[in-house]
Steps between C-alpha positions, in 0.01 A plus 500: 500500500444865300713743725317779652780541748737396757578550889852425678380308815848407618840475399850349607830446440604136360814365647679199290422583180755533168411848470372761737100396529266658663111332581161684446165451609261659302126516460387428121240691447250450189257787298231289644583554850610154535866461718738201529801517702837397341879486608746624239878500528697763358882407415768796389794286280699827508287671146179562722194321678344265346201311594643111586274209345554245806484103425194476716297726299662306149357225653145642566440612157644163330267354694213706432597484077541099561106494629357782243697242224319174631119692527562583133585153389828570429841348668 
């Protein structure tokens, strides 16, 4: 999705985590007019925030390479 900007809908503290963490909800919004919504953690390891890659969202994009691999014929 090209970027044509982004809103904060909602944000919070995460308790539990490693790190300080803090959860955003955020409206994606294309050039095209287009929007998706999308939840992004943010995770300070003591040298800044950093967006956090969760397992759940590793997942979602293995799976999505796995099925673009088998449409093109490969394995």
């Amino acid at each position: 999705m090209p970027l044509g900007g982004v809103a904060v809908q909602d944000s919070s503290d995460l308790s539990g985590w490693p790190a300080p963490a803090h959860l955003m909800v955020v409206k994606l919004m294309a050039a095209d007019g287009t929007t998706k919504d999308a939840l992004l953690v943010f995770m300070n390891p003591g040298d800044g925030w950093k967006l956090a890659v969760t397992e759940a969202v590793v997942a979602k994009y293995a799976a999505t390479l796995k099925d673009t691999d088998s449409v093109a014929g490969g394995k």
